[in-house]
KOLBA-669160 format. One line per field, with one value per residue (C-alpha): residue number from 1; residue in three letters; x, y, z. Coordinates in steps of 0.001 Angstrom, whole numbers, m for minus. Layout:
seq <- NUM, ...;
type <- ALA, ...;
X <- X, ...;
Y <- Y, ...;
Z <- Z, ...;
END
This chain:
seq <- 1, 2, 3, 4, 5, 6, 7, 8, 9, 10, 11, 12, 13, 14, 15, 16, 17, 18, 19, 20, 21, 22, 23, 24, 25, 26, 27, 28, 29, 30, 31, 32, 33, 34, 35, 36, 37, 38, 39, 40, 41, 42, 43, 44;
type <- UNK, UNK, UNK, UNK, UNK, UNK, UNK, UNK, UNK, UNK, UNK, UNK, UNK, UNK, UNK, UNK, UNK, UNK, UNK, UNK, UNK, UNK, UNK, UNK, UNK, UNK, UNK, UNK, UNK, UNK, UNK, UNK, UNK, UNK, UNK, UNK, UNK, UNK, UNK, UNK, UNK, UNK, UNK, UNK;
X <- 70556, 68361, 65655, 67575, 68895, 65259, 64393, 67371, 66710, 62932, 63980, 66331, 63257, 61740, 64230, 64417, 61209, 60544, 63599, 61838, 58645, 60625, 62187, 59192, 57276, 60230, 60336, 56725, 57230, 59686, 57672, 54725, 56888, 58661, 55129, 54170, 56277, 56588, 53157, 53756, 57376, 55393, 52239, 55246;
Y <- 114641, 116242, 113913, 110820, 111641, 111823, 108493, 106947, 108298, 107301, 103868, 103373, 104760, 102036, 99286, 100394, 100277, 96400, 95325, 96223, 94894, 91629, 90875, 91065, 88801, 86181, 86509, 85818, 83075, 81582, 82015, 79972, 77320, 76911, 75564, 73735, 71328, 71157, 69479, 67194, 65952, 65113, 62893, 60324;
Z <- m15793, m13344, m13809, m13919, m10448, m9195, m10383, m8658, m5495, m5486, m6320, m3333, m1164, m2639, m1958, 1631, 2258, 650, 2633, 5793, 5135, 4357, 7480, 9995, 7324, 7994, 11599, 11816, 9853, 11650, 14564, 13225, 12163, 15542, 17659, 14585, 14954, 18527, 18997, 15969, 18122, 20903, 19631, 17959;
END
C-alpha cells in the first residue's frame, strides 16, 4: 500500500507539470498565427 501511494503522487507531479508546459506552447502558438495572417489579409 505504501508504495502504491508513492506512485500516485509522482504521477500527479507529473500531470501538473505537462499541463503547464502545454499552455505557454498554445499561447505562443496562437501568437504566431495571429500576424500570419494579417499580412496575407492585406496583399488581397
Amino acid at each position: 500500500q505504501k508504495q502504491q501511494q508513492q506512485q500516485q503522487q509522482q504521477q500527479q507531479k507529473q500531470q501538473q507539470q505537462q499541463q503547464q508546459q502545454q499552455q505557454p506552447q498554445k499561447q505562443q502558438r496562437q501568437r504566431q498565427q495571429q500576424p500570419q495572417q494579417q499580412p496575407q489579409q492585406q496583399p488581397q
